[in-house]
N, C-alpha and C positions, 0 to 999 in steps of 0.2 A: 543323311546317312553318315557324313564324318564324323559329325557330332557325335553320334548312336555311339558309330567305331570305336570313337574316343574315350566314350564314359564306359563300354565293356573293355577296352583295353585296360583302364584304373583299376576299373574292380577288378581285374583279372588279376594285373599285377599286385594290388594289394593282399588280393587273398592266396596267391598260390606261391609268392616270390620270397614272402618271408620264413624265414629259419626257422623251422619249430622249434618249439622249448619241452625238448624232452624229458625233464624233469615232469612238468604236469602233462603232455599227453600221453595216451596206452596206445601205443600203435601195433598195432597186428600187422605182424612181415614173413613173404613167404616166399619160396625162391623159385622163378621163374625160368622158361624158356620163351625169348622172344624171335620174330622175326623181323620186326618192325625194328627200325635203329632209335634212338633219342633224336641224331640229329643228321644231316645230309651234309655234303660236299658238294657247294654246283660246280655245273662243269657248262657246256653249251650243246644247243641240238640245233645242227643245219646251219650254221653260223658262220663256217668257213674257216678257215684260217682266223682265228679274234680270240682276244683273249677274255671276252666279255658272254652275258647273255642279256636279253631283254629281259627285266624284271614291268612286268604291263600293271598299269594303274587298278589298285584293286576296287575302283568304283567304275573301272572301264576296260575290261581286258583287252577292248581293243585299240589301246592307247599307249606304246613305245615307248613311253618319254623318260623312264630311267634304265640303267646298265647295271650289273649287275658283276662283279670281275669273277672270274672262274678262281678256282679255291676258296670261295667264303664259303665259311658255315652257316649253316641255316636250318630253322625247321621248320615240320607244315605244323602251324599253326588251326586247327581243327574249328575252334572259336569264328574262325571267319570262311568257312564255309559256305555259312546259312547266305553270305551275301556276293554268293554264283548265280543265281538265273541268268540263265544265258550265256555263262562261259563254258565253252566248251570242256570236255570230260578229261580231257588229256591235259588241261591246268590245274594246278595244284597252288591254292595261297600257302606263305609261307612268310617268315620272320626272318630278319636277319639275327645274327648272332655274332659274325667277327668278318673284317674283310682282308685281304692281302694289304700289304703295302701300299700305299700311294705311290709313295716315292721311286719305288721298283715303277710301276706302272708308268708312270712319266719317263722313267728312261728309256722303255720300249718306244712310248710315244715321239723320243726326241732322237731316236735311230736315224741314219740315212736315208733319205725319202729313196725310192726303187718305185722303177716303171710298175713290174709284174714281181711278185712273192715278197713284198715287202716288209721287213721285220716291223718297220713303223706302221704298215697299214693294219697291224693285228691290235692297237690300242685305238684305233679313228672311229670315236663315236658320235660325230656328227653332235646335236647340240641334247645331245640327251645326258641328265644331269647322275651323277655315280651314285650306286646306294650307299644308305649310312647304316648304321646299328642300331637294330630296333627298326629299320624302314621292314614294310609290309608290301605285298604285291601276287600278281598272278605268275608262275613259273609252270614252265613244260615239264611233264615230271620226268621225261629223256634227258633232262636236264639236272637230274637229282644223281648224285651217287652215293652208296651206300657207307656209311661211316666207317666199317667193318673192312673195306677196300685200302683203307688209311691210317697208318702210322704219326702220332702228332707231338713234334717237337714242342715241348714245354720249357718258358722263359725263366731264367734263374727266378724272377722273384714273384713267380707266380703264387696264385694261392695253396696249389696243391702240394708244394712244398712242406706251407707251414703245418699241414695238419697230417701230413704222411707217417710221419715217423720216420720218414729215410732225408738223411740231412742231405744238401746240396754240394755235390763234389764235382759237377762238370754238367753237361747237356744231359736231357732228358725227356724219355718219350716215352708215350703213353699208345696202349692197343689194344683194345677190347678182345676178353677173353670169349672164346666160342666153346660150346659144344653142338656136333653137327651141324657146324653151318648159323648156330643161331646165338643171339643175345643171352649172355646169364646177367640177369636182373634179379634185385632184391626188390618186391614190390610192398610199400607201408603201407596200410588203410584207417582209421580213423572214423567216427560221428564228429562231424565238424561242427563248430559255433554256430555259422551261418545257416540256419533254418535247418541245423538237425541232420545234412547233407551227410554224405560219409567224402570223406576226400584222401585222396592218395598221390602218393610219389615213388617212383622211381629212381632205385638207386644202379649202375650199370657194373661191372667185373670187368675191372682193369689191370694190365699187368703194368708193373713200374719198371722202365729201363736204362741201364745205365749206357753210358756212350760207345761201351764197346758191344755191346746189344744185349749184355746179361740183362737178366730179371730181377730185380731188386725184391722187389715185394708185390702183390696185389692186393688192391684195394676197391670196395665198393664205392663210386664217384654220383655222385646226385650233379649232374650239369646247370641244373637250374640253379643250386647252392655255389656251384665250384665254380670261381671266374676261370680255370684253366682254358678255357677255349676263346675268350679274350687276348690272352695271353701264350697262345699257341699258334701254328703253321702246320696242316697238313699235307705229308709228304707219302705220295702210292706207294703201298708197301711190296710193288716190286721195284722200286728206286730206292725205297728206304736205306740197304745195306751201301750201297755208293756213295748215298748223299751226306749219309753218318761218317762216313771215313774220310770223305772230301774235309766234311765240317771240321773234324779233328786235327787232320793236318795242317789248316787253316789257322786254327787255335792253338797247333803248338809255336807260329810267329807273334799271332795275335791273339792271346787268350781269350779278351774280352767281345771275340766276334760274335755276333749274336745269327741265327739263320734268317731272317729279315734280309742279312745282307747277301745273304746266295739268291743271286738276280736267277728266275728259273721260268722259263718259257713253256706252257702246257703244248702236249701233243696236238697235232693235227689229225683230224678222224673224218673218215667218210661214212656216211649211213647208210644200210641197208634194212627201209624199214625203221624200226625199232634198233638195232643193233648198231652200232660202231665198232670201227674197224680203225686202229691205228696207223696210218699211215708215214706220219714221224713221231716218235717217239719225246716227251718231253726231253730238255736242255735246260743247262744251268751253264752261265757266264764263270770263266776261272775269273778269280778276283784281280783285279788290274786297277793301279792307280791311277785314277784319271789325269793330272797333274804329271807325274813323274811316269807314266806309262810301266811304272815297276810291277812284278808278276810275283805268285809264290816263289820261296824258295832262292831269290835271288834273282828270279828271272826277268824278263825283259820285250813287250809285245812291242813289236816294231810295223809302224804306216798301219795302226786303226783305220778304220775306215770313218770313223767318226770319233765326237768326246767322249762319247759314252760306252766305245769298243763293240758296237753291235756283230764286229766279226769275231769273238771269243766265247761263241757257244760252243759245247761241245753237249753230246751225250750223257749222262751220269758216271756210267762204268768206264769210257772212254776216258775221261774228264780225270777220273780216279786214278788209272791206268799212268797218265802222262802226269800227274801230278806226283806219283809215287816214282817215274824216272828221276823229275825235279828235284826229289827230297834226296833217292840215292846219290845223285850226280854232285851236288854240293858236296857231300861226302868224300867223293869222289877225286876232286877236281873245284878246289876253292882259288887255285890263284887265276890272275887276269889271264882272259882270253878262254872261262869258261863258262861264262853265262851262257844259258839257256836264253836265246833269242828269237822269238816264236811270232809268226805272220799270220795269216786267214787261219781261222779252227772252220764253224760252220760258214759254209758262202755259196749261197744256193748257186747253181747253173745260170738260170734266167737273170743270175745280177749281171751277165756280163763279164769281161777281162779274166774270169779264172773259171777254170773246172774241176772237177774231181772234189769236192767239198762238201756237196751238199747231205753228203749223207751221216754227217754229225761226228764224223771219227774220226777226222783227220786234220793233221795238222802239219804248216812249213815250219823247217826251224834252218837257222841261218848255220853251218859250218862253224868248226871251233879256231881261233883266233889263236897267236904264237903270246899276246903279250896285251893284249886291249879288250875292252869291253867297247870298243864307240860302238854308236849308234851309224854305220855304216858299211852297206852290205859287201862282199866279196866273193868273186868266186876261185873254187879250190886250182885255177890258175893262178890264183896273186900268192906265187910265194913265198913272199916277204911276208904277209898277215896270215895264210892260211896254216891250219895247223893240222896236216892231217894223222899223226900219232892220237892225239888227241880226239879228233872226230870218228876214226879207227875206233877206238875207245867207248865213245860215246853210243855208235853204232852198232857194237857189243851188247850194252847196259839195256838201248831199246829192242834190241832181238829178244833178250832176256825175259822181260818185260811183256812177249807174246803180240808183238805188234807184227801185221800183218802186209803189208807193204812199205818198200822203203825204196822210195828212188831217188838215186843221187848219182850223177854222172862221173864222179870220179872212179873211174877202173881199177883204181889200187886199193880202194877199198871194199872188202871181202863183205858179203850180204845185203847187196844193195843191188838194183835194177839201174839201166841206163838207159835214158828215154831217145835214144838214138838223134836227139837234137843237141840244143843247148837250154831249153828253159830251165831244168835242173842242175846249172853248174852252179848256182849259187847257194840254194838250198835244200835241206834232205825237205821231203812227204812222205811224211808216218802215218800210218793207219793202226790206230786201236780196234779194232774189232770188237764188240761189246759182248758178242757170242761166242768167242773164243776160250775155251777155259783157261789156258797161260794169262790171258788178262784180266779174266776176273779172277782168277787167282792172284796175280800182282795188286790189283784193288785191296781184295780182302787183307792179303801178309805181307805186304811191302816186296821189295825187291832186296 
């Protein structure tokens, strides 16, 4: 049967993969409403907390032995059907087309091991070996999401550049145009060579976007022609507008950041049935030098929990929110003693030693300093380092900002909670709310 596989996979790929020469052929094209997408997003069904799916041997469905990472592209493959007997009706074969990062992937895997809810336990796949591009298999189609769901950052020197027409001036993403709900598809048709066959392709209606989210142009994309999705990341287009503004900000330090490098954690879902129900909402890592522990904007993450910072997830919008405080506060307050000095973001309950974190918005940040940046904490009893004009200040900027709780024991400062202890004399806890309009406003316009 591999055999078989093999030699209709050649032919397939011969006949269907190459470029037509539209000079000699007449193609008859008509303009379509689809339902059906081109191509899927996996995601995982009953999985758990993981960042993976079982992709099952397509001469054994019931055989585990590759992974398959959530966010690759993929599509069903129709050609390999005929060779289901026997798999059940709720698999679907399918192709790969592009996968996430490796590299991302191993950084979750080299998190700080945790008893219960472990950021590392969501990449442990036991000895099952990762898909590649072009790998084939059986997938739950719970497992499929619809392309239509997703917004996909396209790489500067991808191909859909060179033939757009719209030259390259910064990021760019790509969205399939709807009407009610459906695909607008340009469908060619053709008498082919091959035994007088008639054969056809799909071209799909996309919009072109530039990085502040305008529309540059749309274009009809043929995906099996266009490497763009090689050369893409698909991002839920209800995160899209946070993750585009994170991206930005990001790039006005480092230009050449590419989205590869926004470390980003899929949501956790519970099933009901068929249905999934979010329970945590994806997370992206703020950028942090692993080396220098240096943050955007000048800032500064203090006692990671590990090399890789697994405690600097936050939310999208949240994330956006506290990254747009960073940006005004330099502004603000550039001499010593006002870095932004920031501890736990996400840090579930069940880790132990902290709480209040788990729910992806919040974050510690150390009190502002009279004259030093060290790397050593104080609380706004040390009046020699503490500088409360200055944190005063600071705690203005994130009220502004739409954040939502702030607790910090010092009494002379106006807008803040006092935890009737002492665990907060050392540092404020901020709450972005992701639901709050003040801060996704501050996301969207700056502060």
């Amino acid at each position: 049967m591999k055999l078989v596989l093999l030699l209709m996979t050649l032919i397939s790929y011969s006949v269907f993969s190459q470029t037509p020469d539209y000079s000699k052929v007449e193609w008859v094209c008509e303009e379509l409403e689809a339902s059906d997408p081109p191509f899927y997003v996996s995601d995982e069904y009953r999985q758990g907390d993981k960042i993976w799916e079982n992709l099952r041997n397509i001469d054994n469905s019931r055989i585990a032995d590759t992974y398959i990472p959530r966010g690759s592209i993929v599509e069903v493959d129709e050609q390999l059907f005929q060779y289901g007997e026997g798999v059940p009706d709720y698999r679907v074969p399918i192709r790969v087309l592009s996968l996430p990062s490796e590299e991302e992937e191993q950084k979750v895997r080299d998190a700080k091991w945790r008893k219960r809810d472990s950021i590392a336990q969501m990449a442990r796949v036991g000895r099952k070996k990762r898909a590649e591009v072009d790998s084939i298999g059986w997938l739950d189609h719970r497992a499929l999401k619809q392309a239509k769901n997703f917004v996909f950052f396209v790489k500067e020197d991808a191909e859909v550049h060179a033939d757009s027409g719209v030259p390259y001036v910064g990021p760019t993403y790509l969205e399939f145009k709807l009407r009610n709900g459906k695909y607008l598809v340009n469908r060619c048709c053709t008498p082919d060579s091959f035994g007088g066959e008639e054969k056809c392709f799909d071209k799909h209606l996309m919009n072109v976007i530039d990085s502040n989210g305008d529309v540059l142009t749309e274009r009809y994309i043929n995906h099996q022609e266009c490497s763009f999705l090689t050369d893409s990341r698909p991002i839920r287009n209800t995160e899209i507008d946070s993750v585009r503004n994170i991206l930005n900000m990001v790039r006005k330090e480092s230009p050449n950041t590419a989205i590869d490098e926004l470390e980003m954690l899929p949501p956790l879902q519970a099933w009901r049935g068929s249905k999934s129900i979010i329970t945590r909402k994806e997370m992206t890592k703020i950028p942090v030098d692993e080396e220098t522990q240096e943050g955007p904007y000048g800032s500064f993450h203090y006692k990671p929990d590990d090399a890789v910072s697994s405690d600097a997830y936050l939310k999208p919008t949240s994330m956006c929110a506290f990254m747009r405080v960073m940006e005004k506060w330099k502004t603000l307050c550039g001499e010593p003693g006002c870095q932004i000095q920031f501890g736990d973001l996400y840090h579930h309950d069940n880790w132990g030693a902290h709480s209040g974190h788990d729910s992806g918005e919040c974050v510690d940040i150390r009190p502002m300093r009279k004259d030093d940046d060290l790397d050593v904490g104080l609380t706004y009893k040390q009046t020699r380092r503490y500088d409360r004009e200055k944190t005063r200040d600071f705690v203005k900027l994130i009220k502004k900002s739409g954040a939502r709780i702030t607790i910090f024991n010092d009494r002379r400062i106006p807008g803040v909670r006092n935890d009737g202890g002492s665990v907060h004399n050392d540092h404020l806890h901020v709450c972005f709310g992701e639901n709050r309009p003040k801060v996704q406003e501050s996301c969207k316009d700056g502060l």
